[in-house]
LOPALO-967380 format. One record per residue (C-alpha): x, y, z; residue in one letter. Coordinates in pm, whole numbers. Last residue first. Layout:
<px = X | py = Y | pz = Z | code = A>
...
This chain:
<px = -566 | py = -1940 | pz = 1868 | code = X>
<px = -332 | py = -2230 | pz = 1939 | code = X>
<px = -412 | py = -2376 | pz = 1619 | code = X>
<px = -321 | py = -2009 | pz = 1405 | code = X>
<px = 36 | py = -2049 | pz = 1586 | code = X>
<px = 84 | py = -2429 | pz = 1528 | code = X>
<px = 1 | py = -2356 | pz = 1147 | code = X>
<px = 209 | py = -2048 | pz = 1124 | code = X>
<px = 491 | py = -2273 | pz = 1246 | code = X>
<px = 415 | py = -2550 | pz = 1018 | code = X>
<px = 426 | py = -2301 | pz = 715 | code = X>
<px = 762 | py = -2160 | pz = 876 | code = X>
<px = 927 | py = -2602 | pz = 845 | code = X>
<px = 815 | py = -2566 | pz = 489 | code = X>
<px = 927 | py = -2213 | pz = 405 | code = X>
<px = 1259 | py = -2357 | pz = 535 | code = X>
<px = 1251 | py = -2656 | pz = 305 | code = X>
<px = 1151 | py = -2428 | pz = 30 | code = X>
<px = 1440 | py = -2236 | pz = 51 | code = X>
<px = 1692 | py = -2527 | pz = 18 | code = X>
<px = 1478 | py = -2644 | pz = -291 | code = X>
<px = 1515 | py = -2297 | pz = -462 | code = X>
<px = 1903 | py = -2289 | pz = -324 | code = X>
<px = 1922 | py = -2640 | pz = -528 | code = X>
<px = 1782 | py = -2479 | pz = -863 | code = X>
<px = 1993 | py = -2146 | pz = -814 | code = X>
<px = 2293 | py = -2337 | pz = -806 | code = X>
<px = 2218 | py = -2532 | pz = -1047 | code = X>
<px = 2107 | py = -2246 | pz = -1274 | code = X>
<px = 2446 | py = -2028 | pz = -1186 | code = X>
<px = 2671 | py = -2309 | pz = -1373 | code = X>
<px = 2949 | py = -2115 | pz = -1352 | code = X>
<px = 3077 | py = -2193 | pz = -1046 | code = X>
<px = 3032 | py = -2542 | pz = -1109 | code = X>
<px = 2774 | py = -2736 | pz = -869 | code = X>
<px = 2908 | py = -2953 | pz = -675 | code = X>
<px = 2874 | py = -2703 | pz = -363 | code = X>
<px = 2513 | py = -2706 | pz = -375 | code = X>
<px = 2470 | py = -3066 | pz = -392 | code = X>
<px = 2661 | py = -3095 | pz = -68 | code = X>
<px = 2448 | py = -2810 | pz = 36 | code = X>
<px = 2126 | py = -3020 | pz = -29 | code = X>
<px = 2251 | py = -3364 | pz = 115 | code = X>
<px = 2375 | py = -3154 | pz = 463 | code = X>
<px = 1990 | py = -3026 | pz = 445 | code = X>
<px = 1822 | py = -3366 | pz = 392 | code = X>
<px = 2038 | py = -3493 | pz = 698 | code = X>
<px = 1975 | py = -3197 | pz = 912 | code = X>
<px = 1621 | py = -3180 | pz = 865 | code = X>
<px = 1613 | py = -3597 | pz = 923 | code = X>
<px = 1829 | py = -3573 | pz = 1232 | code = X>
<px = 1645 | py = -3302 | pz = 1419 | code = X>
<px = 1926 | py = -3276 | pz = 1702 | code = X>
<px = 2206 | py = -3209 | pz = 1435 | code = X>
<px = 2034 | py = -2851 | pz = 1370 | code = X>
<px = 2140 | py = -2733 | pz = 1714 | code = X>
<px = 2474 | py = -2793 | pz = 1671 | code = X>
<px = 2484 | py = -2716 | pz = 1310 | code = X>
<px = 2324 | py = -2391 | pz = 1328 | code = X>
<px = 2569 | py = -2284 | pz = 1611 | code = X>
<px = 2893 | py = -2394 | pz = 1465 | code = X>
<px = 2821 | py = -2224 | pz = 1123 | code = X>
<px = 2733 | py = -1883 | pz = 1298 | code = X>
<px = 3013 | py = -1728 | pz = 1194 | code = X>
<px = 2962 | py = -1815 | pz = 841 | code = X>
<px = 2905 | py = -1462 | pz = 657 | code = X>
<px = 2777 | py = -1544 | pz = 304 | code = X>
<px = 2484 | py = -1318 | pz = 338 | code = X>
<px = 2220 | py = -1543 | pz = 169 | code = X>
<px = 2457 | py = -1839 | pz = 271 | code = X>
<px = 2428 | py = -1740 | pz = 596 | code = X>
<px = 2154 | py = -1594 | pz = 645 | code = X>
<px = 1995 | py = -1951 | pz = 521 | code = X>
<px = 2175 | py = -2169 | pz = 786 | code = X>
<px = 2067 | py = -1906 | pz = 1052 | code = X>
<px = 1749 | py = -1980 | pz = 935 | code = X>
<px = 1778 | py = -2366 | pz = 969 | code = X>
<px = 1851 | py = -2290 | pz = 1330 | code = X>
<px = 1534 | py = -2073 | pz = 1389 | code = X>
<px = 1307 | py = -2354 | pz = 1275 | code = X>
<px = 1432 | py = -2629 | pz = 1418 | code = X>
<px = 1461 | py = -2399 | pz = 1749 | code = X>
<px = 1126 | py = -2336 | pz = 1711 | code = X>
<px = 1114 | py = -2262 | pz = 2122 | code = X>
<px = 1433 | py = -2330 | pz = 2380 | code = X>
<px = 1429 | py = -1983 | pz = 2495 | code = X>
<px = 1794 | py = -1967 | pz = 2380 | code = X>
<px = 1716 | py = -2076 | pz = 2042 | code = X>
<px = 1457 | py = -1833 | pz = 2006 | code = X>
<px = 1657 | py = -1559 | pz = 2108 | code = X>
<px = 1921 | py = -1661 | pz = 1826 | code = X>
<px = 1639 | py = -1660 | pz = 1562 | code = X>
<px = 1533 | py = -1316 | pz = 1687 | code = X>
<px = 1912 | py = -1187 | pz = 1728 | code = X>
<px = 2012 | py = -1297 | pz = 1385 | code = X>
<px = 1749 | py = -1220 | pz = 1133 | code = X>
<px = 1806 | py = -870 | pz = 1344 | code = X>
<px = 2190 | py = -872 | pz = 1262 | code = X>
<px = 2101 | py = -926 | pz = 931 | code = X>
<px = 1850 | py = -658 | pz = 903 | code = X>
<px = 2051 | py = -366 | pz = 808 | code = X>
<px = 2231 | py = -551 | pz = 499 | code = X>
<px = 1885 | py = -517 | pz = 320 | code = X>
<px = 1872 | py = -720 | pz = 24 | code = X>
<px = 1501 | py = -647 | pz = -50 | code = X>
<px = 1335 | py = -954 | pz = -66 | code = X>
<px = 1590 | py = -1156 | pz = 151 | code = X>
<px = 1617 | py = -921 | pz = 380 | code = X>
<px = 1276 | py = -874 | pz = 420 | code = X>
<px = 1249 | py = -1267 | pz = 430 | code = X>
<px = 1499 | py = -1289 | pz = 682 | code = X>
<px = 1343 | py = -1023 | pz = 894 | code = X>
<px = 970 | py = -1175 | pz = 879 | code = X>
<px = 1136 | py = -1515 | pz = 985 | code = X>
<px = 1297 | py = -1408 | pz = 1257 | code = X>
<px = 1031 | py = -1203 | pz = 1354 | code = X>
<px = 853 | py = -1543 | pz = 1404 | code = X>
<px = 1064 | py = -1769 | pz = 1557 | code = X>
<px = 1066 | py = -1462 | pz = 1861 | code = X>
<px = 739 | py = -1404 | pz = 1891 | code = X>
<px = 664 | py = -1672 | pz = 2095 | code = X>
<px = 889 | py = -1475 | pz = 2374 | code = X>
<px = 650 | py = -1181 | pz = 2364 | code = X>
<px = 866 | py = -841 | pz = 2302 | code = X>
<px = 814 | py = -603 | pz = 2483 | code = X>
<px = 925 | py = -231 | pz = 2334 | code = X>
<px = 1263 | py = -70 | pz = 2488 | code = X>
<px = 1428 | py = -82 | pz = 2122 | code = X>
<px = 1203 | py = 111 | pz = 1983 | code = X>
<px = 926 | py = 51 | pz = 1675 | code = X>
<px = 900 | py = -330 | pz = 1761 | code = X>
<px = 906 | py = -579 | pz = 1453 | code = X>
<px = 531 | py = -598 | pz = 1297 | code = X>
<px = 491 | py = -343 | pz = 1109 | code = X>
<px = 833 | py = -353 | pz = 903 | code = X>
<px = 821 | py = -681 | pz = 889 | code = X>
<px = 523 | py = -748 | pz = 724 | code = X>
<px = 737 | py = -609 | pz = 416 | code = X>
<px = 912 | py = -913 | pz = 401 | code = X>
<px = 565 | py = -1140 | pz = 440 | code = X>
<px = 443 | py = -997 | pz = 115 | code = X>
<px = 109 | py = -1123 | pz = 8 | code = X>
<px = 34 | py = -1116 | pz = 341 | code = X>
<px = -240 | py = -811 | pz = 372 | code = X>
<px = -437 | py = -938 | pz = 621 | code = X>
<px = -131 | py = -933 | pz = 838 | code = X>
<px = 1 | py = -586 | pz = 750 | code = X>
<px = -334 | py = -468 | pz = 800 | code = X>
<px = -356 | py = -590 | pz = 1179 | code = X>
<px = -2 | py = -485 | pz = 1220 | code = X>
<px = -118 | py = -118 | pz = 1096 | code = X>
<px = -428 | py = -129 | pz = 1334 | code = X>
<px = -231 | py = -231 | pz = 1630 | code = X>
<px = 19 | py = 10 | pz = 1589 | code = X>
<px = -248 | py = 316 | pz = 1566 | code = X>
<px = -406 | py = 126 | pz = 1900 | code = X>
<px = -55 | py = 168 | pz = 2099 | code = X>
<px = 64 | py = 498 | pz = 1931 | code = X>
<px = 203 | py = 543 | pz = 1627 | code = X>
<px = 460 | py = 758 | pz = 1548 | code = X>
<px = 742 | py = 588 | pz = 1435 | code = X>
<px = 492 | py = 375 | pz = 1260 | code = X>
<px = 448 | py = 648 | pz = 1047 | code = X>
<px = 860 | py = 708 | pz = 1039 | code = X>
<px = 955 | py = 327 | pz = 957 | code = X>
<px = 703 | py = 311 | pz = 642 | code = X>
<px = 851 | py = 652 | pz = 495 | code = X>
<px = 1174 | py = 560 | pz = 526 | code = X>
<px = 1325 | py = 827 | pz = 764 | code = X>
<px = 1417 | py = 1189 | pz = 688 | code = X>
<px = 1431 | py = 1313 | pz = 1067 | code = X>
<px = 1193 | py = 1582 | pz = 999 | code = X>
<px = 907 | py = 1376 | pz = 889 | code = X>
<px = 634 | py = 1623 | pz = 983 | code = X>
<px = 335 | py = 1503 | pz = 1125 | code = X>
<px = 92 | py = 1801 | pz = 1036 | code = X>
<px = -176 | py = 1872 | pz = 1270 | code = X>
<px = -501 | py = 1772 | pz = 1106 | code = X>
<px = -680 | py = 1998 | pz = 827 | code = X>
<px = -821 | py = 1770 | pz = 616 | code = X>
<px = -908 | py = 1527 | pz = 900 | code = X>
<px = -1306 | py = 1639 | pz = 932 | code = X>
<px = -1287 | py = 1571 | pz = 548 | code = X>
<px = -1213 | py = 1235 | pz = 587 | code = X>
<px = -1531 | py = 950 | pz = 565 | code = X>
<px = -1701 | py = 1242 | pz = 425 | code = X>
<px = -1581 | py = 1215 | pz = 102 | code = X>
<px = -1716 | py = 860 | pz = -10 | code = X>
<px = -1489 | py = 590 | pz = -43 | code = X>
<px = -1444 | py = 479 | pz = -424 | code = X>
<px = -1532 | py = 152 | pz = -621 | code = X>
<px = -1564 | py = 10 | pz = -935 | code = X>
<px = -1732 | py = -274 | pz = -1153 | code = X>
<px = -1688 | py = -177 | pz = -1492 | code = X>
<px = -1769 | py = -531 | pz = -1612 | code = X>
<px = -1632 | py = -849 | pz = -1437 | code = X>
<px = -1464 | py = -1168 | pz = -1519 | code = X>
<px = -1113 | py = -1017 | pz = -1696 | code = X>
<px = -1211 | py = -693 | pz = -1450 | code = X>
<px = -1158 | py = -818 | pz = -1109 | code = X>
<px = -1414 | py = -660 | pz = -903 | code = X>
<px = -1261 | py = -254 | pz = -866 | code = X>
<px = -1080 | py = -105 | pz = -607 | code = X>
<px = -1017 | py = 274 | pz = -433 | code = X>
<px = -1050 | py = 563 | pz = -648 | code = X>
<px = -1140 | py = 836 | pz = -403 | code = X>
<px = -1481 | py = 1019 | pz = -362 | code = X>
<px = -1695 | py = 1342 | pz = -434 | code = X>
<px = -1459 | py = 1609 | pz = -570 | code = X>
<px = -1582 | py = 1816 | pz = -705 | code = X>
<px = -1551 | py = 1907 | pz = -1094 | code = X>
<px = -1914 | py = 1984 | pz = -1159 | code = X>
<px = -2079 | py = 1693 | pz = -1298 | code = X>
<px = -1916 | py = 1501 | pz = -1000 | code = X>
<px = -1566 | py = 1444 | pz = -947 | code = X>
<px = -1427 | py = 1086 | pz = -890 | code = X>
<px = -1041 | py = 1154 | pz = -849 | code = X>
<px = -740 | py = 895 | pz = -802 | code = X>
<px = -598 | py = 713 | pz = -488 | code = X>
<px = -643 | py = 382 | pz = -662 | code = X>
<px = -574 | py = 436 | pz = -1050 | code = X>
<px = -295 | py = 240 | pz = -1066 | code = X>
<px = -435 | py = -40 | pz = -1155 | code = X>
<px = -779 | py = -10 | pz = -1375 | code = X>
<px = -998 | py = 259 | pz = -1410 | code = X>
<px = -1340 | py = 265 | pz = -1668 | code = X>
<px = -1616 | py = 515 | pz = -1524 | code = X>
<px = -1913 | py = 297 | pz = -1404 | code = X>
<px = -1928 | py = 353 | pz = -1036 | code = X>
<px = -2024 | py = 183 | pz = -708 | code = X>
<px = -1941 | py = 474 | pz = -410 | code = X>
<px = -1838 | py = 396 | pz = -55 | code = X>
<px = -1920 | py = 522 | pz = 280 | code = X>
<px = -2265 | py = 486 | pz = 391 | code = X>
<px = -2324 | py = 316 | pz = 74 | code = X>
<px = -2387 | py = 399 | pz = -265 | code = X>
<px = -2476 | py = 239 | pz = -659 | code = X>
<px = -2442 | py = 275 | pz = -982 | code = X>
<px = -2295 | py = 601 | pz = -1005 | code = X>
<px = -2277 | py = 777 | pz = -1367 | code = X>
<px = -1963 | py = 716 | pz = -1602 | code = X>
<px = -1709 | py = 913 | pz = -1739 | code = X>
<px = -1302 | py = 872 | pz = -1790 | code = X>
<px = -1006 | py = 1108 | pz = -1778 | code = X>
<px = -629 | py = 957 | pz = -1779 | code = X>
<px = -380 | py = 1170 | pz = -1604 | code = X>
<px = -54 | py = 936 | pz = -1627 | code = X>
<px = -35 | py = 616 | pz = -1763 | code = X>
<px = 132 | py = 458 | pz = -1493 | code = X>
<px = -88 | py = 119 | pz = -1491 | code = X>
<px = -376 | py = 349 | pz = -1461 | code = X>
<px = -314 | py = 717 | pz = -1400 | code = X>
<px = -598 | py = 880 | pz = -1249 | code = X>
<px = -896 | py = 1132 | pz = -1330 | code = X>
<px = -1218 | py = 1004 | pz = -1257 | code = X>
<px = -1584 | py = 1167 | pz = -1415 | code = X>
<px = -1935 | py = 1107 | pz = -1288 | code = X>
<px = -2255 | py = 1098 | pz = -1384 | code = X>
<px = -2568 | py = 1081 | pz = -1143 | code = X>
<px = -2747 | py = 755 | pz = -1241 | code = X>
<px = -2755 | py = 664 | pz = -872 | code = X>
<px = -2773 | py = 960 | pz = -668 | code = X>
<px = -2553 | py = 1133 | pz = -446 | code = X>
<px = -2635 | py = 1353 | pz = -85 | code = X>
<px = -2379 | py = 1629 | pz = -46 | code = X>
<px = -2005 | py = 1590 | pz = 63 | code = X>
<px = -1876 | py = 1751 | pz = -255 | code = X>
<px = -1496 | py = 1831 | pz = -169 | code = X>
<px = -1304 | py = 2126 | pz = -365 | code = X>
<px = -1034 | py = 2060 | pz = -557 | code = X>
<px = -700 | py = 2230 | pz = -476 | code = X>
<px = -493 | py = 2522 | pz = -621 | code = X>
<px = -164 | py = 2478 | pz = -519 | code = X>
<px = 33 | py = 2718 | pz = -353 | code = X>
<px = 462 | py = 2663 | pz = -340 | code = X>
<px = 601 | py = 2578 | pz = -2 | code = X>
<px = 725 | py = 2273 | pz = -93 | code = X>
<px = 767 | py = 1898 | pz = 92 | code = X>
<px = 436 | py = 1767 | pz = 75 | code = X>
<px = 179 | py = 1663 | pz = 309 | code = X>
<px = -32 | py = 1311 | pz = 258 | code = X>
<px = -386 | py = 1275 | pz = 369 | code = X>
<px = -345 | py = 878 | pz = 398 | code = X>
<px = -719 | py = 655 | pz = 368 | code = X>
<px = -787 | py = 300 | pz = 327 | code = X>
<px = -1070 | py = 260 | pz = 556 | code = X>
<px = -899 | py = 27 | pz = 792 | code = X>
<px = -495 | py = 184 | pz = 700 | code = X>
<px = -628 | py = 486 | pz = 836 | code = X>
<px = -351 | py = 775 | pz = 819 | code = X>
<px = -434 | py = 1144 | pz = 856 | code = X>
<px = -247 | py = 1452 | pz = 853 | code = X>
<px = 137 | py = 1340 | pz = 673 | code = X>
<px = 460 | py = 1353 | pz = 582 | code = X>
<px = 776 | py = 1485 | pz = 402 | code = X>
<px = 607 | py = 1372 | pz = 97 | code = X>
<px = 852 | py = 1462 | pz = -210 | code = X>
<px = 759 | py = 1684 | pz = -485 | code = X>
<px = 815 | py = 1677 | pz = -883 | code = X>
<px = 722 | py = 1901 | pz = -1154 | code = X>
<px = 600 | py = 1755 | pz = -1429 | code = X>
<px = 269 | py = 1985 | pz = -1529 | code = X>
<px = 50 | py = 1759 | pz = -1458 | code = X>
<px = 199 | py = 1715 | pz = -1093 | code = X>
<px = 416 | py = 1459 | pz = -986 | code = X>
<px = 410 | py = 1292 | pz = -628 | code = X>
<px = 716 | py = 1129 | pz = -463 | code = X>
<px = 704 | py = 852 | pz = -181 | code = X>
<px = 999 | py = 657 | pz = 15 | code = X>
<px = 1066 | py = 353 | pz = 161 | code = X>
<px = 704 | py = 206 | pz = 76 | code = X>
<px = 490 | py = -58 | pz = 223 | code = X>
<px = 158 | py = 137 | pz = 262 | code = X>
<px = 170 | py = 414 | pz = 36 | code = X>
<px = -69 | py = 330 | pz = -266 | code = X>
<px = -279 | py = 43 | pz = -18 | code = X>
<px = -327 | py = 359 | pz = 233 | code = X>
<px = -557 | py = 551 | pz = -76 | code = X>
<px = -488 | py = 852 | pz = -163 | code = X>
<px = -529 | py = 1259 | pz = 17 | code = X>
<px = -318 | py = 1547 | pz = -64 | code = X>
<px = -193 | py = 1810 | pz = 150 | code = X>
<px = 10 | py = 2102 | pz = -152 | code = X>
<px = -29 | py = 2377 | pz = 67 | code = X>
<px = -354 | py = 2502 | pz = -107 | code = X>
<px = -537 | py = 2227 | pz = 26 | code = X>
<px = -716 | py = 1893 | pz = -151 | code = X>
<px = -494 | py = 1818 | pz = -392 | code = X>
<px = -597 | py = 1474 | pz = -535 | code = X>
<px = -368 | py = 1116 | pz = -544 | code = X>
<px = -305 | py = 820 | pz = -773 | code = X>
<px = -100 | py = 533 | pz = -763 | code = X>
<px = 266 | py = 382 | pz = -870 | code = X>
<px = 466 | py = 105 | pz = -819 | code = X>
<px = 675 | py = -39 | pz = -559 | code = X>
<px = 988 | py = 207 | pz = -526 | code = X>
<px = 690 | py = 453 | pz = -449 | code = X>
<px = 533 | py = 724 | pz = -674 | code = X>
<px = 218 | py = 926 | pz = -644 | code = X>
<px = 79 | py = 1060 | pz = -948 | code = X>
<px = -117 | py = 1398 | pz = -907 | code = X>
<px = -412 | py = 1576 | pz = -939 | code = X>
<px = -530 | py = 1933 | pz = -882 | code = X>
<px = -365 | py = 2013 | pz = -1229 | code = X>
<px = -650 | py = 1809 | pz = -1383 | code = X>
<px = -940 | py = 1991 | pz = -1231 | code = X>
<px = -1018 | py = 2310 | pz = -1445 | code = X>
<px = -798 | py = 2147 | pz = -1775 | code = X>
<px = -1128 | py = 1812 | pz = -1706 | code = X>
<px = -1398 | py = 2009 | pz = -1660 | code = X>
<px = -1331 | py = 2214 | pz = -1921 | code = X>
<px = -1321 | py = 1901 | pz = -2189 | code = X>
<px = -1632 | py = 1754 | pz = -2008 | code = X>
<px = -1855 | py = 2054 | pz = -2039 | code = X>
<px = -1898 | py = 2242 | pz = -1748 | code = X>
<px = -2292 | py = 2233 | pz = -1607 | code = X>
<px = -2404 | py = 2551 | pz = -1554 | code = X>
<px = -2399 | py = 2701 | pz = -1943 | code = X>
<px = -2619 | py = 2393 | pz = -2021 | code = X>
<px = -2845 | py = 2464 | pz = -1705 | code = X>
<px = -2896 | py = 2810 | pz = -1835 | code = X>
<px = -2978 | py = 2697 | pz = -2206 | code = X>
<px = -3206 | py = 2495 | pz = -2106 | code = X>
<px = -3393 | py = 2709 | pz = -1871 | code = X>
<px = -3405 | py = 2965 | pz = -2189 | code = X>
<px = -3515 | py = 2675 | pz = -2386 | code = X>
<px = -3787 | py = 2615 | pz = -2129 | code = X>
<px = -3913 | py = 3003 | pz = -2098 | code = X>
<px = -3931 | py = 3012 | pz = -2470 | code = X>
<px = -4129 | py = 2707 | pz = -2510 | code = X>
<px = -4379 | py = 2840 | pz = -2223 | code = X>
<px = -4386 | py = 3211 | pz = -2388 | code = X>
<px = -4459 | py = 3009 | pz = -2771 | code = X>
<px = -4740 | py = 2785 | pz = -2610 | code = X>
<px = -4858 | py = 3129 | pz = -2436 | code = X>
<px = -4871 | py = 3304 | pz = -2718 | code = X>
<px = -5113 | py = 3029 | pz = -2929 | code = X>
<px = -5365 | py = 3082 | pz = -2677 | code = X>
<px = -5371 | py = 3415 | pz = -2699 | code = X>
């Protein structure tokens, strides 16, 4: 009897077993079940991650992937390509954008785990680091906050806006950042779930005017929406060109603070600078001119008009630049020197020329640094 029951107990465990083996997808299925529910996400800056999270084709990433760009594609696994004609949910603070698409095809999406985790549960991501596209790693969770997840599973750049499923192919965060991985191990990040599923299924905002993608969200901001983009833009300065594009006014009947003026001068110049946009030279040109006229930076906004102009090589505001210029005699001495230089240089030589633009540059960046620092004193 005795000897029955140790055989009934072992058969009743196996068979438990078995049914929790046959529950839990193995990684290869997990991985063709989910992997067409993912995408990469393409900008003119680089590339990220996204997941499908409704049938339409919505998608959700991280704001970093999509912040700055012009315009954003996505490719499925299968290759096909769609362009994001918009968007549900934008929250440049928790690093969120539930993205539309332009297509009325059905995907199939992955569903959203929102349930209580556990360290040591394991975990899978699907992303394309560095533009490798559709990678699939494992790991367990290491740790959890209110809204973010510490995981193990190997991503690296590019993976940001990418899946972390659970054992059974839900989703239960997004790819967000890792500790720098030449002087840490496997330390990664996602933001949990719930932080957006209430925003899933937002209105759409539909970009039926076509416009850069950057330009059309803040489009439609309001007042607090536009004050949470600038306030990312600005933490986010690696890039003072594309600061621009948050921080210049999103109509034309939008106040404008006077001490503002040096300053979106700058941002514009820089964009155009970085990105060779003819657009902006007559805004390079209005802000520095309005600072001139106000009587504020006018060091500063003269020696930019110097540098539109040879960036643009349209001299009709030689006259002006000089004029004002001439009353900081030591600027306009060292920058007479420089373009003297400038002009010796052979036409062919393209290194000399290059060299002394460098140092004309940096004498502007100079005269901006002291700007900033005035600004950040006066605060």
């Amino acid at each position: 009897m005795k000897k029955f029951i140790i055989c009934l107990n072992l058969l009743v465990i196996i068979f438990c077993a078995d049914i929790q083996a046959k529950a839990t997808p193995e990684a290869s299925t997990l991985y063709k079940s989910t992997v067409n529910s993912t995408v990469l996400v393409e900008t003119e800056n680089g590339s990220g991650s996204g997941t499908i999270i409704s049938e339409d084709g919505t998608l959700v990433t991280c704001f970093h992937v999509v912040d700055y760009a012009n315009n954003i594609t996505v490719k499925t696994h299968d290759g096909a390509k769609y362009k994001v004609n918009g968007y549900r949910y934008i929250n440049p603070a928790a690093d969120i954008a539930i993205l539309t698409l332009k297509t009325d095809k059905n995907f199939k999406p992955i569903k959203t785990n929102c349930a209580e985790l556990r360290i040591g549960d394991a975990v899978y991501a699907i992303s394309n680091p560095s533009g490798i596209e559709f990678v699939f790693t494992d790991g367990m969770i290491s740790r959890t906050d209110k809204d973010s997840i510490q995981f193990t599973a190997p991503v690296s750049s590019g993976s940001s806006g990418g899946a972390l499923l659970d054992k059974n192919g839900q989703l239960i965060g997004v790819i967000s950042s890792q500790y720098d991985p030449s002087v840490y191990q496997n330390i990664n990040f996602a933001i949990k779930v719930s932080s957006f599923t209430d925003h899933i299924s937002d209105k759409k905002i539909i970009n039926t005017k076509n416009m850069n993608w950057t330009d059309f969200i803040i489009s439609k901001a309001n007042a607090s929406q536009l004050k949470q983009y600038r306030y990312y833009a600005h933490i986010h300065k690696n890039n003072y060109g594309v600061m621009y594009k948050y921080f210049r006014p999103k109509n034309s009947g939008e106040n404008v603070d006077a001490k503002d003026y040096p300053f979106l001068g700058f941002l514009a110049l820089t964009a155009y600078r970085s990105n060779n946009d003819k657009t902006l030279i007559e805004e390079v040109r209005k802000w520095f001119t309005l600072s001139i006229l106000n009587n504020d930076e006018v060091e500063l906004s003269s020696y930019g008009l110097f540098l539109l102009e040879l960036y643009s090589l349209d001299y009709s505001y030689n006259d002006a630049y000089c004029y004002y210029l001439s009353k900081y005699p030591k600027t306009y001495k060292k920058l007479r020197k420089d373009a003297a230089e400038q002009r010796a240089c052979s036409e062919k030589d393209t290194d000399c020329y290059k060299k002394v633009a460098k140092k004309i540059e940096n004498n502007f960046l100079d005269l901006a640094m002291k700007f900033f620092a005035k600004q950040k004193a006066v605060k």
